[in-house]
N, C-alpha and C positions, 0 to 999 in steps of 0.2 A: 115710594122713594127708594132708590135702588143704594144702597150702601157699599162707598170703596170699602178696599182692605184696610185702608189706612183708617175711617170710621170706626171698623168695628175692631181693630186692634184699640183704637183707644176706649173703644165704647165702657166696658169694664172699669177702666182707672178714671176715668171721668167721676163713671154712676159711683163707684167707691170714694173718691177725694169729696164729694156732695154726702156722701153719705157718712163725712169725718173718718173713714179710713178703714171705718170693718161694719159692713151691710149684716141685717137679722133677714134670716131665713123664715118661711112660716113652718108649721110642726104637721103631724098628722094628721090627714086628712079621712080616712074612713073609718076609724073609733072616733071621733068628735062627730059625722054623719050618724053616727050609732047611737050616739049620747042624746043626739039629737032628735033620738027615735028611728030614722031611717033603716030597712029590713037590707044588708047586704048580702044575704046568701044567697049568691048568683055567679058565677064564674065571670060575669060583668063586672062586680067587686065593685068600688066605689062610682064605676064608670055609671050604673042602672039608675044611680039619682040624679044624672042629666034626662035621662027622659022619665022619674017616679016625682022628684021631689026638686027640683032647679032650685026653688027658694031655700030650700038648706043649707045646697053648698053655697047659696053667696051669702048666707048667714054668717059660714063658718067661715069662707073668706075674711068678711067684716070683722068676727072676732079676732082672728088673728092678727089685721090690717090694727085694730083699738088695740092690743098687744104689746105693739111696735114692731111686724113685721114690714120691711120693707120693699121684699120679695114678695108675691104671693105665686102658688105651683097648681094648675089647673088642676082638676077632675079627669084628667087624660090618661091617667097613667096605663088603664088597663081598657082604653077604648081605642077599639081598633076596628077598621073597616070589615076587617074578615071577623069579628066578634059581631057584629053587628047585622049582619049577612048571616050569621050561622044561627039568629035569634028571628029571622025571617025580613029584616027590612030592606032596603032596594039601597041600592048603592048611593042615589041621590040623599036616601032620609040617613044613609050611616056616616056619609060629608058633613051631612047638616047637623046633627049630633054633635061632632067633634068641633066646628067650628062654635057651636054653641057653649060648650066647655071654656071657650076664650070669651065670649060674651059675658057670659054669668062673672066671669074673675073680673071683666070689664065693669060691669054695672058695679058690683062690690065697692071696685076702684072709685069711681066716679062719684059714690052714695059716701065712700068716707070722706072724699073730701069736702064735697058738699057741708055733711056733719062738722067739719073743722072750719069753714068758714062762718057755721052760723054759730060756732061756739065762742063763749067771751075772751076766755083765756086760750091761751097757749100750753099746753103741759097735759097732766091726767086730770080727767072729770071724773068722777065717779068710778075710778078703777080703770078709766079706757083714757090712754092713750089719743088724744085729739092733736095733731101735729101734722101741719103741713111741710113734704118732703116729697121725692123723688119717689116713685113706686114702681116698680117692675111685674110685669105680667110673666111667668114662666110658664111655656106652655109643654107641660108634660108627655112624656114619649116611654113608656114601658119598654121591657124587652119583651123579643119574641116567647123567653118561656112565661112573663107574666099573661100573655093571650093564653096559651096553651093550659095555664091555670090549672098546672099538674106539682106545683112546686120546683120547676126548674129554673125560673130564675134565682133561685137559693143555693143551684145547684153547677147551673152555666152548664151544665151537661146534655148539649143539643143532641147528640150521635153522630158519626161521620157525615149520614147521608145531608148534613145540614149544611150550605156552599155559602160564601159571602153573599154570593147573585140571586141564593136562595132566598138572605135577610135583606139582600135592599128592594128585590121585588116586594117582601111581605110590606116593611118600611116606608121604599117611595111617597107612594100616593098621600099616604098621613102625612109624611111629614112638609109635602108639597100645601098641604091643607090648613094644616098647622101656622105654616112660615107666612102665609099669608092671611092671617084670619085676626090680624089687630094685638097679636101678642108679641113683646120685647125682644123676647128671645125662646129659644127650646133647651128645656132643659131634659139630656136623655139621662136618666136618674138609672141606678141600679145595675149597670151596665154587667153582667156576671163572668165574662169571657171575652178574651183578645179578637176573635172573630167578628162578633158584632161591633165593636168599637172600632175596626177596620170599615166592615159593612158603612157606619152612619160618616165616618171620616170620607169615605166614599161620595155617599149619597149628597151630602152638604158640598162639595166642589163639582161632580157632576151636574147636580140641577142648579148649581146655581142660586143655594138659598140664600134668601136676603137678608135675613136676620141672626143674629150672633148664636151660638150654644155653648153649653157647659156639657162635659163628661162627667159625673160620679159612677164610681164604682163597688163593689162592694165585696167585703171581706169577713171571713169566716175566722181566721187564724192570727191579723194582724199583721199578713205579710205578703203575699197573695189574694188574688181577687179568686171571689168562690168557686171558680174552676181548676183552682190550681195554678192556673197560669200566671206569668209574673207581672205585680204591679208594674214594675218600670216597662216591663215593654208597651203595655198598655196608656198607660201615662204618656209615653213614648209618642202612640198614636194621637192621643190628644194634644200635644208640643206640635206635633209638626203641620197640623191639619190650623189652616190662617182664620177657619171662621171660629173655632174653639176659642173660646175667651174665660175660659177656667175650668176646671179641673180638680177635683178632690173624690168623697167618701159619701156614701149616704149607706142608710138603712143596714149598720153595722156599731156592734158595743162601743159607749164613750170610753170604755178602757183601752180599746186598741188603738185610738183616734192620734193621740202624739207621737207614736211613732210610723205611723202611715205619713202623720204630715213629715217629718222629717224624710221620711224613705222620696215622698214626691218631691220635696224640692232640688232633689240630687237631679232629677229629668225636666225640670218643667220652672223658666221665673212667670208663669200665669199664674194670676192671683186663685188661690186656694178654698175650695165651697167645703163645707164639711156639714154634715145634717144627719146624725149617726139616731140609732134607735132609741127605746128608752132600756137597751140592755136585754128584755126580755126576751125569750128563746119562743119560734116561730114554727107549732108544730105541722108541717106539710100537710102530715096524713090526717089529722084531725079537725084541719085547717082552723085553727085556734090560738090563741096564746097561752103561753106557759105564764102563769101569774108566780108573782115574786122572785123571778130569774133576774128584774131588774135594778133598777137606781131610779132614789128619789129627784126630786127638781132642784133641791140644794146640790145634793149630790152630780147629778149631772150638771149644775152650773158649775161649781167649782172649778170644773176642768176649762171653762169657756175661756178665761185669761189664759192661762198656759197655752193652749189651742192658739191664740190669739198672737201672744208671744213669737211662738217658733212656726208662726207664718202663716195660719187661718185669717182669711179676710172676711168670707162669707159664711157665716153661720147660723144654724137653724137645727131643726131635729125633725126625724121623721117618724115612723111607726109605734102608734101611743104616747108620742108629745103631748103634750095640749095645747093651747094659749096660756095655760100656765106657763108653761114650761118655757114660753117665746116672752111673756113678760119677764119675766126671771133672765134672760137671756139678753132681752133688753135693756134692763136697769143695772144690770151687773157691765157693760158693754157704755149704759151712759154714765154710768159715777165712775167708772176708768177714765172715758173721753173727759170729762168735767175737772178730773184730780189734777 
């Protein structure tokens, strides 16, 4: 089904008004893989348990989806055609991979509602969340330094020799794959530099994709995106590109988060995604986390009203959230909607 402008400008305030006003994001996806047991040390990164372990991540789906996530964010982030290629597999099986990443969120989808129609009540059972609603499939889109899986997209620091034409060749074909593989929307998460958010603003009106996307980006300093380059121009790009249907922050401290929302709404009235870390610091070289650099789940809910307030619609948390962290997220979010 081929989608006007006018569709998918509303598609967003629709899924938002059904969703009482402010949609839950899911949280981290490759430490709950972990928890899970799954082995990620592979420059594959969470992408390797689409072809190790399928059945995990539509676990951790499911738990997020019992959570109260309303969104759920593939397994895609760091699967990419040339990762896949570079692991030996033929360009057909590295399609099939990424389309399969939409599947598994699919099945997930499909298994919770299932689970809520055969339940008696309506509300939480046993700690999970059973409630029939709206759910969104986002199908995840890395940046180019997350392939290159050297730490650059922390750092948006490509080198000159790196051209727009460079990132939508690397980009295209995925995201052509992506847009038609049964997922709602694409969500390019992490975005480190004005360059690539030109590159996919690009790519999205040339091909012609059918399906809506979200920009986040991401900040080191709470005022600039981690290249240095300035939020608002980039934000900028996302405003004026018609398939963008929001726009915010991800995989950055819930301390910098209100005044990020503040600075975007000066460029942008698209409704506002914010999905920040859990605080903790992310060390490249050791590829590890730094433990206790962050904030607890009280503590990072706290901020979710204010957030909410001065203009967050969509939120969630990313790297080292949990499903805790998105129940907390949710129940702070429904005894608001309820007051």
């Amino acid at each position: 089904m081929e989608a006007s402008n006018v569709e998918i400008a509303s598609f967003m305030t629709e899924f938002l008004r059904q969703a009482g006003g402010v949609a839950v994001i899911d949280g981290g996806l490759a430490t709950e893989l972990e928890r899970h047991g799954a082995d990620l040390n592979d420059p594959l990164w969470s992408a390797k348990s689409l072809l190790t372990s399928p059945h995990l991540v539509r676990s951790v789906h499911l738990d997020y989806l019992e959570a109260g996530a309303d969104i759920i964010i593939t397994a895609s982030y760091q699967a990419t055609i040339q990762g896949f290629e570079a692991k030996g597999f033929s360009r057909q099986e590295s399609e099939a991979i990424l389309k399969k990443s939409v599947e598994i969120a699919r099945e997930a989808r499909d298994m919770y509602i299932e689970n809520c129609s055969k339940s008696s009540c309506e509300g939480v059972e046993d700690g999970k969340l059973l409630k029939n609603r709206p759910i969104l499939i986002a199908a995840s889109v890395g940046s180019y330094g997350a392939y290159l899986a050297d730490g650059s997209e922390y750092s948006g620091n490509y080198g000159d020799s790196i051209t727009i034409e460079n990132l939508k060749d690397f980009h295209r074909r995925r995201i052509q794959i992506l847009a038609e593989s049964g997922a709602d929307l694409i969500a390019f998460e992490t975005v480190p530099n004005k360059i690539e958010a030109q590159a996919y603003a690009e790519l999205l009106e040339e091909e012609g994709i059918k399906i809506p996307a979200w920009f986040s980006f991401n900040s080191k300093d709470g005022v600039n995106v981690v290249s240095g380059d300035s939020l608002l121009e980039c934000v900028s790009i996302a405003e004026s590109c018609k398939r963008v249907v929001a726009v915010g922050i991800n995989c950055t401290p819930p301390r910098f988060i209100h005044g990020l929302i503040l600075a975007i709404k000066k460029v942008t009235a698209k409704p506002i995604v914010i999905y920040p870390n859990s605080g903790e610091r992310y060390d490249a070289e050791r590829k590890e986390w730094v433990e206790n650099t962050g904030v607890s789940d009280e503590d990072f809910v706290s901020y979710v009203n204010k957030w909410c307030e001065v203009g967050a619609s969509l939120v969630g948390g990313c790297c080292r959230t949990t499903p805790n962290t998105i129940r907390a997220i949710y129940m702070t979010l429904s005894s608001k909607s309820h007051a």
